[in-house]
C-alpha positions as CSV (number, residue, x, y, z in Angstrom):
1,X,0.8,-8.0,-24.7
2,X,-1.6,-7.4,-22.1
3,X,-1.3,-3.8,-20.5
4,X,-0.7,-3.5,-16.6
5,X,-2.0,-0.7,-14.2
6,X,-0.1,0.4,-11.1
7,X,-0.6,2.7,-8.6
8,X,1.1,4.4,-5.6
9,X,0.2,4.0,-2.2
10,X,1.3,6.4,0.6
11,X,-0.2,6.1,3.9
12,X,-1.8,8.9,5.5
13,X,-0.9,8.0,9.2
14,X,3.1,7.7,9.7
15,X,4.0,4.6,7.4
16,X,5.7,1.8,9.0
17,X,7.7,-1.2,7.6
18,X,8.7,-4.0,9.7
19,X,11.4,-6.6,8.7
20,X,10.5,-10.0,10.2
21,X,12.6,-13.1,9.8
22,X,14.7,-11.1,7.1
23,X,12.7,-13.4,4.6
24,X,10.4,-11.0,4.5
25,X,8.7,-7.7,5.1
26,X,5.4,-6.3,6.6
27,X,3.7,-3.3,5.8
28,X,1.3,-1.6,8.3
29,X,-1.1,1.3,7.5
30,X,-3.9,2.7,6.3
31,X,-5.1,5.3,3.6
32,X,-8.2,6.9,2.2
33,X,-9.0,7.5,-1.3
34,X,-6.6,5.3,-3.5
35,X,-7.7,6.6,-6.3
36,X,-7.3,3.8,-9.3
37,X,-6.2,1.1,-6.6
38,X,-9.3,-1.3,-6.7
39,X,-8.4,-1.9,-10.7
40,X,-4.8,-1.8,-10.7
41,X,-2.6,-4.9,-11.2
42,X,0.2,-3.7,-9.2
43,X,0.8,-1.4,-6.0
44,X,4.2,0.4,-5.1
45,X,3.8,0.9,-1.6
46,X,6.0,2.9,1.1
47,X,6.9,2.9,4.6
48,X,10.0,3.7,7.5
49,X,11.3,0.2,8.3
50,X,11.0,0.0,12.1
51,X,13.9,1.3,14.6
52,X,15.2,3.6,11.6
53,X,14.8,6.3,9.5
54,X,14.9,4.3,6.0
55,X,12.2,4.7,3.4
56,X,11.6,1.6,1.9
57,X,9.6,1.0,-1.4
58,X,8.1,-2.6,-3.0
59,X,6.5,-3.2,-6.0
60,X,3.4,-5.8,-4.9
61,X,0.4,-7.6,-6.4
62,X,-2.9,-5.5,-5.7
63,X,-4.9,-9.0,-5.0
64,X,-3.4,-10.3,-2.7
65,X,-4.2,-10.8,1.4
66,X,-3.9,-7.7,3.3
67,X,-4.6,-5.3,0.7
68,X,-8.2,-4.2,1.0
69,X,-10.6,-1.3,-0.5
70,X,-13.1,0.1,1.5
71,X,-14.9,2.0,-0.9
72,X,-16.3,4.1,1.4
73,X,-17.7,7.5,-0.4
74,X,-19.6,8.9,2.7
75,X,-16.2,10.5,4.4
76,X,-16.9,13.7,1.6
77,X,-20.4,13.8,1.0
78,X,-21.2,11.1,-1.7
């Protein structure tokens, strides 16, 4: 069995879900140092669906459109 790596992803700003067509849902946001994110297989991510107050959480392939690394090091230094 091949092992799987996931990793959590919180956005800094204030997260923000937004249902479409109720087929499905888009995530909007940003964060800096996602530590173990460019190798994992998986990403939980987290966000308010819009117009309420309701955490929502989805378990989502890291490759996949939308979900990009920057791996920008210069914002502390390196």
């Amino acid at each position: 069995m091949q092992e799987k790596f996931a990793f959590l992803q919180v956005t800094e700003d204030k997260p923000q879900g937004e249902s479409g067509d109720g087929e499905e849902l888009v995530f909007n946001g940003s964060k800096f140092f996602n530590t173990g994110g460019v190798v994992s297989d998986a990403t939980i991510l987290e966000g308010v669906l819009d117009g309420t107050e309701d955490h929502i959480f989805t378990i989502v392939p890291t490759k996949q459109p939308g979900i990009q690394f920057g791996h920008d090091w210069d914002n502390i230094g390196m």
